[in-house]
LODRENMAR-590930 format. One record per residue (C-alpha): residue in three letters; x, y, z; chain. Coordinates in Angstrom, 1 decimal. Layout:
BEGIN
<'Ala' <X Y Z> 'A'>
...
//
This chain:
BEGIN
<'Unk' <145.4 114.6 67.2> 'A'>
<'Unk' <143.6 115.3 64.0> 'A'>
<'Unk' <144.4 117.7 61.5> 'A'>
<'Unk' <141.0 118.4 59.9> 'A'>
<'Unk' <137.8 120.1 61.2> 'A'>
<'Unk' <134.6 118.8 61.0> 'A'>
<'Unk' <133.5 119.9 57.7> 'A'>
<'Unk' <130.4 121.3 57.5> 'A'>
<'Unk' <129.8 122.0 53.4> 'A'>
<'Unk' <130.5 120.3 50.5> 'A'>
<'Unk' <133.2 122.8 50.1> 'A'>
<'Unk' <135.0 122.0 53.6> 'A'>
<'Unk' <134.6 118.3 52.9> 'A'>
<'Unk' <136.4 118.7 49.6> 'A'>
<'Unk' <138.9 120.6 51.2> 'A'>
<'Unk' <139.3 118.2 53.8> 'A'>
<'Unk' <139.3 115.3 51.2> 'A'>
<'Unk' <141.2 117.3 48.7> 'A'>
<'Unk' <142.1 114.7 45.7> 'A'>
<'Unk' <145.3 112.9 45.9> 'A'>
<'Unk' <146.3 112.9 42.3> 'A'>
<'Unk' <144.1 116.0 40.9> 'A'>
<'Unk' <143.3 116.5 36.6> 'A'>
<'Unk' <146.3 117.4 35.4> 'A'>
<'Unk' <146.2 120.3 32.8> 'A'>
<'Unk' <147.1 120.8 29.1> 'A'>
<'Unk' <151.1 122.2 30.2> 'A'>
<'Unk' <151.6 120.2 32.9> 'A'>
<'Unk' <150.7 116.6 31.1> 'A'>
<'Unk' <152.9 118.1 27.9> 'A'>
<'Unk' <156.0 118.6 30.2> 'A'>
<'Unk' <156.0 115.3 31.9> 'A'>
<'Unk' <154.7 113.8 28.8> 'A'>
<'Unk' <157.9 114.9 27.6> 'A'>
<'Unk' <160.2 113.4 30.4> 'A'>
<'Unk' <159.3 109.7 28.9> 'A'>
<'Unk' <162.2 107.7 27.7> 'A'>
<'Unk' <159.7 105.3 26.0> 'A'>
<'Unk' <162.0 102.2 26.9> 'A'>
<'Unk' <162.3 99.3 24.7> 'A'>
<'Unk' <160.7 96.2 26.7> 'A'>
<'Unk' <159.2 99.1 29.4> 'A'>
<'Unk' <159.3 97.6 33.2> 'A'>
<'Unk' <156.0 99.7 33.4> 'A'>
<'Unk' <154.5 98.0 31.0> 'A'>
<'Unk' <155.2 95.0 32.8> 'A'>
<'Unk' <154.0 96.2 36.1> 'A'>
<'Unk' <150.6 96.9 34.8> 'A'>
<'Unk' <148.2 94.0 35.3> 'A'>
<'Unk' <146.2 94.8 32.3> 'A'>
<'Unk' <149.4 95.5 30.2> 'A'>
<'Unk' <148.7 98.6 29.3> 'A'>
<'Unk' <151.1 100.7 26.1> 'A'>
<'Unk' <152.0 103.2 28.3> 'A'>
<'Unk' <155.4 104.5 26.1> 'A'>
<'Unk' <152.7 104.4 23.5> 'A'>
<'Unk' <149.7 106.5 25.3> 'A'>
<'Unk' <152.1 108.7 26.4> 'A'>
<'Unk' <153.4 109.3 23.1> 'A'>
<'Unk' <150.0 109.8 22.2> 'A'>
<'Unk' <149.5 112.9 24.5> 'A'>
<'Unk' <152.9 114.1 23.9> 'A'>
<'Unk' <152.4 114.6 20.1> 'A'>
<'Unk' <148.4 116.0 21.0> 'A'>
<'Unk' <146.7 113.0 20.4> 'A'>
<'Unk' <144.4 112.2 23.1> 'A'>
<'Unk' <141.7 110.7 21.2> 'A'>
<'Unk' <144.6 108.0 20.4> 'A'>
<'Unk' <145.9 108.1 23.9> 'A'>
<'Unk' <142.5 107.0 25.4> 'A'>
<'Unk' <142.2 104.5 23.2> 'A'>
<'Unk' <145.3 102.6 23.4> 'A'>
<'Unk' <144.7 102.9 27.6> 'A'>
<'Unk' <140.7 101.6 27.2> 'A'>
<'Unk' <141.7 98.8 24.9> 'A'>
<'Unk' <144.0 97.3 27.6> 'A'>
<'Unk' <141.8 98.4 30.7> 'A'>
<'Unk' <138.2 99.6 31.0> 'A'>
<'Unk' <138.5 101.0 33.4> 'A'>
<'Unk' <141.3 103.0 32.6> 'A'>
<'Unk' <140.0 106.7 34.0> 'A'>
<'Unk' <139.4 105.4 37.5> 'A'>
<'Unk' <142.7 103.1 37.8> 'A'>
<'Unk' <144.7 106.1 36.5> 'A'>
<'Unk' <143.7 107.8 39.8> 'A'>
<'Unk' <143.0 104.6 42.1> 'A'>
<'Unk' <146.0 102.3 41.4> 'A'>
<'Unk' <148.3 101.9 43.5> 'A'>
<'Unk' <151.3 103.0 40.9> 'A'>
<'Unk' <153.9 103.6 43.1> 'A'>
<'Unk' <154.3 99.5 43.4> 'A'>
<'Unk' <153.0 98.9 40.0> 'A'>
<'Unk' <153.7 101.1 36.8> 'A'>
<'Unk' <155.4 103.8 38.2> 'A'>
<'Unk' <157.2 101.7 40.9> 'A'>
<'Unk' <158.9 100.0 38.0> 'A'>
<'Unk' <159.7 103.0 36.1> 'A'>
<'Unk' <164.0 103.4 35.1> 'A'>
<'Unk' <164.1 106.9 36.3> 'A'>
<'Unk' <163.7 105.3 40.4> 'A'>
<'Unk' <167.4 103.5 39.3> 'A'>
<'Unk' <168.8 107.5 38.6> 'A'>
<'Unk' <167.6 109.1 41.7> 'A'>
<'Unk' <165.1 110.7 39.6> 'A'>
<'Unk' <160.7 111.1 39.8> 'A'>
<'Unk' <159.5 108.6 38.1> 'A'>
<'Unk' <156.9 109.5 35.3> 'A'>
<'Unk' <152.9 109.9 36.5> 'A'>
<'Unk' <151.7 107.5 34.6> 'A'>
<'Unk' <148.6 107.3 36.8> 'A'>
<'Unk' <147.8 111.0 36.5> 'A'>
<'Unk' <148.9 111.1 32.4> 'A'>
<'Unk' <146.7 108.4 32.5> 'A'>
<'Unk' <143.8 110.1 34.3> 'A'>
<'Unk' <144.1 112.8 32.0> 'A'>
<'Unk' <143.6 110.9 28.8> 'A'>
<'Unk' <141.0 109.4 29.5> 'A'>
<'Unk' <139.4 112.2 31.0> 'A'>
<'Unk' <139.3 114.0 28.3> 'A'>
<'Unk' <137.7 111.8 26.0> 'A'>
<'Unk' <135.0 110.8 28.8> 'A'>
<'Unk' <134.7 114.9 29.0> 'A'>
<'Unk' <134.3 115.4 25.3> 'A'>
<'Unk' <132.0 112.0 24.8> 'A'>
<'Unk' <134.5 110.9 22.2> 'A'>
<'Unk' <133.2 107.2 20.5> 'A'>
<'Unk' <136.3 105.2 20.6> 'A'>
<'Unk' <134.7 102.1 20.3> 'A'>
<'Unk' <131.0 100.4 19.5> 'A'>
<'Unk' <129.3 97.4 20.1> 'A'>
<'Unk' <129.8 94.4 17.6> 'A'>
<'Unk' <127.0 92.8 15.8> 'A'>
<'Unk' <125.1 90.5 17.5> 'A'>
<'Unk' <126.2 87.3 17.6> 'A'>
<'Unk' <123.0 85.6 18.8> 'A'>
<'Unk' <124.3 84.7 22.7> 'A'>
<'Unk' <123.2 86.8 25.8> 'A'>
<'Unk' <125.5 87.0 29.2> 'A'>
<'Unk' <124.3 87.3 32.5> 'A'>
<'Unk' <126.6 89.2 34.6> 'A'>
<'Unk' <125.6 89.3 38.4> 'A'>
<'Unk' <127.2 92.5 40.2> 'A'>
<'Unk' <128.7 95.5 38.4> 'A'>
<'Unk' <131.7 95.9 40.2> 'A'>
<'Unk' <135.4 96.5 38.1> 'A'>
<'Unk' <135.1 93.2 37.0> 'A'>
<'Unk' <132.1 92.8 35.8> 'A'>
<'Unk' <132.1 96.3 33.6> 'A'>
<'Unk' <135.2 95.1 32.1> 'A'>
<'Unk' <133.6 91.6 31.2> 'A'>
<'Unk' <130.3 93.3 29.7> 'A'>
<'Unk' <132.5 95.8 27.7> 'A'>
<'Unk' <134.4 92.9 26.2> 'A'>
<'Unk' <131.6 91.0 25.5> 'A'>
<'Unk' <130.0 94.0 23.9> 'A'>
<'Unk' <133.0 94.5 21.8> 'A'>
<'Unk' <132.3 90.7 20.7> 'A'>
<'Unk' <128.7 91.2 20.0> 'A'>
<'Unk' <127.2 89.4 23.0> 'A'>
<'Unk' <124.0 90.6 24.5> 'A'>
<'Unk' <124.4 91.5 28.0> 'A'>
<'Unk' <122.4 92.2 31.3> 'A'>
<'Unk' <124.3 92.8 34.6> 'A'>
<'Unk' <122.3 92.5 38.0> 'A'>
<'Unk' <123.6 94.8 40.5> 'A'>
<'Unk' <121.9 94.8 43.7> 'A'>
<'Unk' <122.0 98.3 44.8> 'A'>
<'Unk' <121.2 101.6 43.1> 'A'>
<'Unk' <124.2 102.5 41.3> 'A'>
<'Unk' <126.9 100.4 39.2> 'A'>
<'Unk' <130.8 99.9 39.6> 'A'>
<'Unk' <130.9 98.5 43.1> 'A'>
<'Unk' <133.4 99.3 45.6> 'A'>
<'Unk' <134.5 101.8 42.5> 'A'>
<'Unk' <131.9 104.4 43.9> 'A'>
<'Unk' <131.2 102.1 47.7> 'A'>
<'Unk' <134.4 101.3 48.9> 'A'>
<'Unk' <137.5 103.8 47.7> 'A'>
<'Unk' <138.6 106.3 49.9> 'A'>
<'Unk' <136.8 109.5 48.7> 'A'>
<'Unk' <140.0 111.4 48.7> 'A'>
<'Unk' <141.2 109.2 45.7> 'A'>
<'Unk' <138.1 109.7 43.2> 'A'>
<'Unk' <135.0 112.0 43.4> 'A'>
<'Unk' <131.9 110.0 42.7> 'A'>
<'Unk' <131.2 112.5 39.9> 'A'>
<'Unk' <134.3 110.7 38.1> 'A'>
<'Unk' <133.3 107.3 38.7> 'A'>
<'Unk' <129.9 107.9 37.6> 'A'>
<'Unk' <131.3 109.5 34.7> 'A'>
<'Unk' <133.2 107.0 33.5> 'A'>
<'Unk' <130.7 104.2 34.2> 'A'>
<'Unk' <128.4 106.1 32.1> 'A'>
<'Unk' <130.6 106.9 29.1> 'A'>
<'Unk' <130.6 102.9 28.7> 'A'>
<'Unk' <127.0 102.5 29.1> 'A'>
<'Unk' <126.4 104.4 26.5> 'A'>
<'Unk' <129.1 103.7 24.1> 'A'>
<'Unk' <128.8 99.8 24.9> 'A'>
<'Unk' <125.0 99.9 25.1> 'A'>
<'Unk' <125.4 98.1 28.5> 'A'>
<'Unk' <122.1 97.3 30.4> 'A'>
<'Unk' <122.3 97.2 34.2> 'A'>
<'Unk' <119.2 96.2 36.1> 'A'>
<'Unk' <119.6 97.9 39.6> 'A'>
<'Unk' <117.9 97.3 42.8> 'A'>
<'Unk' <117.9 93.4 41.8> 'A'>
<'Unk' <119.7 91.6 43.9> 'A'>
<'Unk' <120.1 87.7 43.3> 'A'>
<'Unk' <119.8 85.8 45.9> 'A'>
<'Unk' <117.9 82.4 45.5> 'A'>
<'Unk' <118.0 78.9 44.1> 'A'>
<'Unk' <114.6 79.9 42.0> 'A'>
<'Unk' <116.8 83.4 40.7> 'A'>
<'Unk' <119.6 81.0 39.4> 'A'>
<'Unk' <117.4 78.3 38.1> 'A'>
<'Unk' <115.9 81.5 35.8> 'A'>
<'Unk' <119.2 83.0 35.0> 'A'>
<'Unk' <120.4 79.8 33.8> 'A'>
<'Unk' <117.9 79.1 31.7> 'A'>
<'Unk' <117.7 82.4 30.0> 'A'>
<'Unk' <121.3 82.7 29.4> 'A'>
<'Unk' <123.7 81.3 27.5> 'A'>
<'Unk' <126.7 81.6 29.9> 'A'>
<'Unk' <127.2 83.4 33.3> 'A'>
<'Unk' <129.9 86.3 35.2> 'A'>
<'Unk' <130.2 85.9 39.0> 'A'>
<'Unk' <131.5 89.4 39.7> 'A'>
<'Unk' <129.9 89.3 43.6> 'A'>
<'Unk' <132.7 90.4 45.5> 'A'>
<'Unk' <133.6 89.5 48.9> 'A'>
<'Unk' <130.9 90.8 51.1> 'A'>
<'Unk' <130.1 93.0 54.3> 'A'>
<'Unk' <132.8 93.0 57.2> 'A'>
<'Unk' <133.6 89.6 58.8> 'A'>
<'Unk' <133.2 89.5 62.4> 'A'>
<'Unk' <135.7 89.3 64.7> 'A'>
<'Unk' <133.5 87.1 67.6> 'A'>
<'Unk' <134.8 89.9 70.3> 'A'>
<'Unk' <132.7 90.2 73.3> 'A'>
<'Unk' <130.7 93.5 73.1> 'A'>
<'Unk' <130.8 93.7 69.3> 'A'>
<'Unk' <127.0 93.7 68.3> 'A'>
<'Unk' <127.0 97.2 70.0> 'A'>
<'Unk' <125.3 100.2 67.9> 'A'>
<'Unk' <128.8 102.3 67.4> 'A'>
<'Unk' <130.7 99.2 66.0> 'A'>
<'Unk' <130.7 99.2 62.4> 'A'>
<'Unk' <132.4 97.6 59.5> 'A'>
<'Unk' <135.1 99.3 57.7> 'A'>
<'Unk' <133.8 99.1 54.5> 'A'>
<'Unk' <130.4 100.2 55.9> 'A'>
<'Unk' <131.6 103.3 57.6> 'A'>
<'Unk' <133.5 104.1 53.8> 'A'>
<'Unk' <130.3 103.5 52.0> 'A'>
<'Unk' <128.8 105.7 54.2> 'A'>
<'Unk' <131.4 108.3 53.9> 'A'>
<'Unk' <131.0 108.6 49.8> 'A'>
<'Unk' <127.1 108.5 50.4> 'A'>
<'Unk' <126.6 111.3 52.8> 'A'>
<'Unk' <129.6 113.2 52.9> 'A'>
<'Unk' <129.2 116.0 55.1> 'A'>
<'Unk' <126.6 115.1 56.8> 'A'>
<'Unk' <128.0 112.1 58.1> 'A'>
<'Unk' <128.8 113.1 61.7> 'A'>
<'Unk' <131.9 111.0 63.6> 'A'>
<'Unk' <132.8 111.3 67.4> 'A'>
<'Unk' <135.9 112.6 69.1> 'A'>
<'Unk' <137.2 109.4 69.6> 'A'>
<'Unk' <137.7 106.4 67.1> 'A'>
<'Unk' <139.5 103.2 66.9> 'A'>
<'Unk' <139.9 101.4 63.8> 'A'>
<'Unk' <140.8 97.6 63.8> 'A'>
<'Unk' <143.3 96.3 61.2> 'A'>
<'Unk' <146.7 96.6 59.3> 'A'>
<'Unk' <145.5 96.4 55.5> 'A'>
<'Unk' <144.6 99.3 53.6> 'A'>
<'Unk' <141.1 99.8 54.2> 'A'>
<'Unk' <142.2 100.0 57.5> 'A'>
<'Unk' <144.1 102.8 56.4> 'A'>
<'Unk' <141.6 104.2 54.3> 'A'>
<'Unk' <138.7 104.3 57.2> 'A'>
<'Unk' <141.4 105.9 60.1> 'A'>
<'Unk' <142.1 109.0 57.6> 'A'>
<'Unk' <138.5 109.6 56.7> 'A'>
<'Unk' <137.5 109.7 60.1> 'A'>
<'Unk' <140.5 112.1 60.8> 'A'>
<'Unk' <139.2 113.9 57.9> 'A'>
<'Unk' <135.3 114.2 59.0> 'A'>
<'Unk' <136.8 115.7 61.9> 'A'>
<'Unk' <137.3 113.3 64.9> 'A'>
<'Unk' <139.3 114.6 67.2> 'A'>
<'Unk' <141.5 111.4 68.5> 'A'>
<'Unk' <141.7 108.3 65.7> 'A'>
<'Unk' <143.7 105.2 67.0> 'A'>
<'Unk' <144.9 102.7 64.4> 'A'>
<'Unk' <145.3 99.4 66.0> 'A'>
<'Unk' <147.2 96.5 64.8> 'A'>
<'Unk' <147.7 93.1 66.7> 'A'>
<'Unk' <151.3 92.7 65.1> 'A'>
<'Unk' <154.6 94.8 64.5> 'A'>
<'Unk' <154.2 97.5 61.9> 'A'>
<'Unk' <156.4 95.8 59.5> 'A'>
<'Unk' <153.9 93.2 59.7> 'A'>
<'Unk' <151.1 95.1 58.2> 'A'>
<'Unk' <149.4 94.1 54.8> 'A'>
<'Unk' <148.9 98.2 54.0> 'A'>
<'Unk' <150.7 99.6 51.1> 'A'>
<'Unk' <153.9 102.2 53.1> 'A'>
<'Unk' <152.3 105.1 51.3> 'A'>
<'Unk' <148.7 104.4 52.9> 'A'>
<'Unk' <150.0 104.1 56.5> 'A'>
<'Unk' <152.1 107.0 55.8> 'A'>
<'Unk' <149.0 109.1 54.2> 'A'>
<'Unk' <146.9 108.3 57.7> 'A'>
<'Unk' <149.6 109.2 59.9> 'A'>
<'Unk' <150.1 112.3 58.0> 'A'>
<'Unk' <146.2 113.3 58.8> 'A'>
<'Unk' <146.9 113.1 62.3> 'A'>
<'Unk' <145.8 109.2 63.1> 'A'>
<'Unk' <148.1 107.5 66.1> 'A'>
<'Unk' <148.8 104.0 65.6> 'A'>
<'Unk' <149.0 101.2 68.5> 'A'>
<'Unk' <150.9 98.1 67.2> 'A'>
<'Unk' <151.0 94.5 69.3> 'A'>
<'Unk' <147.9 95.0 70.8> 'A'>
<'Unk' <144.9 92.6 70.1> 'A'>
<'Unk' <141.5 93.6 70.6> 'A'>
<'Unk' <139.2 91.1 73.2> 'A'>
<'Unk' <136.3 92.7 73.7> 'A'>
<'Unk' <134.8 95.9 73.1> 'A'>
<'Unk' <133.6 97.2 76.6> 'A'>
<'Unk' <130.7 100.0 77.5> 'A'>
<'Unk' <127.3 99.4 79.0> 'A'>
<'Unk' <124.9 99.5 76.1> 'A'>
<'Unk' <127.4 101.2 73.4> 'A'>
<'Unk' <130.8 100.9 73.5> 'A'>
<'Unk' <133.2 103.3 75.3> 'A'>
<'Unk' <136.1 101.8 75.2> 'A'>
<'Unk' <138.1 98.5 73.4> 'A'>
<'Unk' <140.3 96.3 75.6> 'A'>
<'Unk' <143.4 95.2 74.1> 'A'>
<'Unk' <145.9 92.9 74.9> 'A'>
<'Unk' <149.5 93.3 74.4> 'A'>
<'Unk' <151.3 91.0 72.1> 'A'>
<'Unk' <154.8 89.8 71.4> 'A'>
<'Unk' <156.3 87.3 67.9> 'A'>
<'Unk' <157.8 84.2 68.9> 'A'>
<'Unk' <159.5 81.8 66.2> 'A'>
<'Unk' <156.9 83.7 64.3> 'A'>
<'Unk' <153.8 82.8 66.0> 'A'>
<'Unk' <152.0 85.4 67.8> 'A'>
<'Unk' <151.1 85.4 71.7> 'A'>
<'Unk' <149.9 87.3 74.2> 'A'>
<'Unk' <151.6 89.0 77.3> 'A'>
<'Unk' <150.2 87.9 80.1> 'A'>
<'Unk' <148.7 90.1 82.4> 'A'>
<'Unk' <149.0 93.3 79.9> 'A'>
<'Unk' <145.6 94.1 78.8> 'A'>
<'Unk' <144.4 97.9 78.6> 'A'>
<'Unk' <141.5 100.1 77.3> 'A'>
<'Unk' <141.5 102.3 75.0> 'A'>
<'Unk' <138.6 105.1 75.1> 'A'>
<'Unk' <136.7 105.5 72.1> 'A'>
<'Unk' <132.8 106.6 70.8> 'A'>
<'Unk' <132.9 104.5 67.8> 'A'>
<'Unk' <134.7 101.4 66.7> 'A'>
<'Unk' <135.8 100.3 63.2> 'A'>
<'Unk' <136.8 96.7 62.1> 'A'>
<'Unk' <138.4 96.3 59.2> 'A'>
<'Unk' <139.9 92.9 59.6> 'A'>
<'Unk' <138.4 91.5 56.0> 'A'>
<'Unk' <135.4 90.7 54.8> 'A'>
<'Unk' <133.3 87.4 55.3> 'A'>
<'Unk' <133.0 86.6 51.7> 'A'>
<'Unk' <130.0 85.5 49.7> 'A'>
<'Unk' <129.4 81.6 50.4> 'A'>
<'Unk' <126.2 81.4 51.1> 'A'>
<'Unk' <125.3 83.0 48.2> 'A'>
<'Unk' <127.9 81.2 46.1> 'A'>
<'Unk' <126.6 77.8 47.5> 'A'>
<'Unk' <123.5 77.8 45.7> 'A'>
<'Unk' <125.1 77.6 42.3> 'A'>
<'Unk' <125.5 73.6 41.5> 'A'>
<'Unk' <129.2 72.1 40.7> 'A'>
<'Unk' <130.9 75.5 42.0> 'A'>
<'Unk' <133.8 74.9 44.1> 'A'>
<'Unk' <135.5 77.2 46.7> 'A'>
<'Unk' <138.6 77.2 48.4> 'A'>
<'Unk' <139.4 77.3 52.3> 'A'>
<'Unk' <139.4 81.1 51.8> 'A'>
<'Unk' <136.0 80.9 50.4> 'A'>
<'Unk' <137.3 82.2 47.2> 'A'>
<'Unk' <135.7 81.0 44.0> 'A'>
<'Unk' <137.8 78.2 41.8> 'A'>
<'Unk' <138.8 79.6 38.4> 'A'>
<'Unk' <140.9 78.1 35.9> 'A'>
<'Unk' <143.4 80.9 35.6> 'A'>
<'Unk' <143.6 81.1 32.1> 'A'>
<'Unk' <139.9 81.5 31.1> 'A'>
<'Unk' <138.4 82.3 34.5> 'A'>
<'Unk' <135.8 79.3 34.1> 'A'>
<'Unk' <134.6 77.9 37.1> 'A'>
<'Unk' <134.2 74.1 37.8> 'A'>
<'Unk' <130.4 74.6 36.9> 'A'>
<'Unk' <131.2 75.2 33.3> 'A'>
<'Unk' <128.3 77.5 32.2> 'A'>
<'Unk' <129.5 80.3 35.2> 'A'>
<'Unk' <132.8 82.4 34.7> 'A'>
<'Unk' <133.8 84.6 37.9> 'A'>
<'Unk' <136.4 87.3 38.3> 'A'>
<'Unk' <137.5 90.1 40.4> 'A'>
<'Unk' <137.5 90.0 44.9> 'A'>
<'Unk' <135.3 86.7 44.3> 'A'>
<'Unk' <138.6 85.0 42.6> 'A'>
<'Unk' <141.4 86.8 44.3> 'A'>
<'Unk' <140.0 87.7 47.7> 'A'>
<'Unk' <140.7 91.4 47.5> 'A'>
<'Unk' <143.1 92.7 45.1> 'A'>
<'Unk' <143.4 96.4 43.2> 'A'>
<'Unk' <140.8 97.3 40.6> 'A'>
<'Unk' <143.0 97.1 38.2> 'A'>
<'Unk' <143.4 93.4 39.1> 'A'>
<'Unk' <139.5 92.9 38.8> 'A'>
<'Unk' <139.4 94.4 35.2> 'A'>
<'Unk' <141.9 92.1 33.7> 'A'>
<'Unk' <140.0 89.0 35.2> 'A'>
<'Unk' <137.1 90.4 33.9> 'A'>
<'Unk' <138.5 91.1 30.4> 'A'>
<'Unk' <140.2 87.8 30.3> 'A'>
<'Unk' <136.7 85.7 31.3> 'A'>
<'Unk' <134.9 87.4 28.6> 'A'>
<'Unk' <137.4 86.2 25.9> 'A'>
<'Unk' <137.3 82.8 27.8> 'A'>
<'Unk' <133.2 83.0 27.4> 'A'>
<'Unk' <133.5 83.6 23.9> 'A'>
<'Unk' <135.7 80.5 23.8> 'A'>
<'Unk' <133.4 77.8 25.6> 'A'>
<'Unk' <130.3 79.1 23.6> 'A'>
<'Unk' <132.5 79.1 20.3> 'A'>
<'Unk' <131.3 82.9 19.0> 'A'>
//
């Protein structure tokens, strides 16, 4: 049963999706400032993909020197204001911090970080400027995590740069796809923002690319090229009954959630397909906007699942009910679903099977899939020489992020399928300085 009324305000919705690491203030970020042990060879430094100086940034805010502090954080990560409240720390930085060895909190280096950065964003502080032109222009197609940090870099390095994004605002799944009890949009669009104008970045919105003839245009007007595309809409699941109108994708149903807030209306009953985190994240918002009965269903044991403890744990804890070993096989209802049928399944040597004779319904008003996202081949087939895996993923050498097509770099959920934003800004960061390489600037 869920915890939450519908809301029916912006201030009941932000109540409802109160922030799950708020803006620290001035005493609180000095005191825990203060509990750092700044380690020699720091394990959190480590566990941070983009290798951020955290002993050093937080340092930088013990001894009042924030300007500093969001510096040494942006230098390392671009992103640094929305990872600081989006990451999942408690497996990365924090996760790694000595004080979870002496039964002991470990610092919050996500919400230290947060706060940095913050207040330089706040204060429009110019930590860094664009370098002088160095006669080469980037295309950048999408504006996701990745592709802000590759334009920032390449701004840094004096490249001109235009990223396409094909809808109306940049960053991605930044402000599309994250749970909207882990970042306001305000802050996303915030930080996004800050960069445009300190970088001098250009986005071209409402442009998307999708033909040979766009490519062949791109190409000829650019001296290299940044695949940040993503992975797509929702795969489907090829259930009986799915093209129904109250079936929806999970990343859909999220989008739609940070677009209309409030005024998004759920049912009383939901199901929600899947065992990763977006999974997780589409159950509680659904809890949250108010539906009365929100079933999480996963086809293997819990211990199976791909979702982060915490995530599962944070659902639960807004009053989602989880069905494990059951697999969806069709979704029933005469015109619009009513109901998902399930069979019951069991692990043997491993492999999963069904139980015989053990299907059920459950009841529902609306179904959600997350069960990962179809990718972007078609899209990705037009470009000559690129090569994709079996996943569909885009072929990178790992050390520049070129593609086989030499003249096109790619980073982010195109590369590594679906990994953290903080994952998608060091790609991004890393093909810049590998397009600087090839064109020799």
């Amino acid at each position: 049963m869920s915890e939450y009324k519908k809301p029916t305000s912006t201030t009941e919705f932000e109540k409802n999706f109160k922030i799950k690491k708020p803006l620290m203030n001035t005493t609180e970020a000095y005191y825990e400032s203060s509990r750092c042990l700044y380690c020699y060879d720091a394990p959190c430094v480590q566990a941070c993909p983009t290798g951020i100086d955290i002993p050093l940034f937080i340092k930088q805010i013990n001894t009042k020197n924030l300007t500093g502090s969001a510096r040494t954080i942006f230098e390392s990560n671009w992103l640094g204001n929305a990872c600081g409240k989006i990451c999942p720390t408690g497996v990365l930085c924090e996760g790694a911090c000595v004080y979870n060895h002496q039964d002991v909190p470990p610092i919050q280096i996500g919400r230290l970080q947060n706060y940095a950065t913050t207040h330089a964003i706040k204060n429009d502080i110019t930590l860094f400027k664009p370098g002088e032109d160095n006669g080469k222009k980037v295309a950048i197609i999408g504006s996701g995590p990745a592709s802000i940090a590759c334009a920032c870099e390449l701004r840094m390095m004096g490249f001109g740069v235009d990223i396409y994004e094909a809808k109306a605002k940049p960053s991605g799944l930044t402000v599309y796809g994250i749970a909207a009890y882990k970042i306001t949009n305000e802050e996303v669009v915030d930080e996004v923002a800050y960069l445009e104008k300190q970088m001098q970045l250009n986005f071209i919105l409402n442009t998307p690319i999708t033909t040979k003839e766009q490519l062949d245009k791109i190409e000829n007007d650019y001296d290299a090229i940044f695949l940040g595309v993503g992975i797509g809409p929702t795969a489907t699941l090829d259930l009986d009954g799915e093209d129904k109108g109250n079936v929806v994708g999970a990343v859909e149903f999220i989008e739609e959630v940070r677009m209309k807030q409030h005024t998004l209306s759920v049912p009383q009953k939901v199901v929600v397909i899947g065992g990763g985190n977006t999974a997780m994240d589409a159950a509680s918002q659904a809890a949250r906007l108010g539906a009365e009965n929100v079933v999480l269903a996963y086809r293997r044991s819990k211990d199976r699942m791909g979702a982060y403890g915490f995530e599962y744990d944070l659902a639960i804890s807004a009053g989602v009910d989880s069905l494990f070993e059951a697999q969806p096989v069709a979704i029933v209802g005469n015109g619009k679903a009513n109901g998902v049928k399930f069979i019951k399944t069991k692990s043997v040597d491993g492999k999963l099977e069904y139980i015989d004779g053990s299907e059920f319904v459950v009841d529902c008003d609306l179904v959600i899939k997350a069960t990962g996202q179809a990718k972007m081949a078609s899209f990705l087939n037009l470009i000559d020489g690129l090569e994709l895996d079996n996943r569909k993923r885009i072929v990178v050498n790992e050390e520049n992020y070129q593609t086989k097509n030499p003249k096109y770099f790619a980073g982010g959920d195109a590369v590594n399928g679906g990994a953290e934003v903080v994952n998608a800004a060091y790609e991004g960061k890393v093909a810049a300085l590998g397009i600087a390489g090839f064109l020799e600037v």
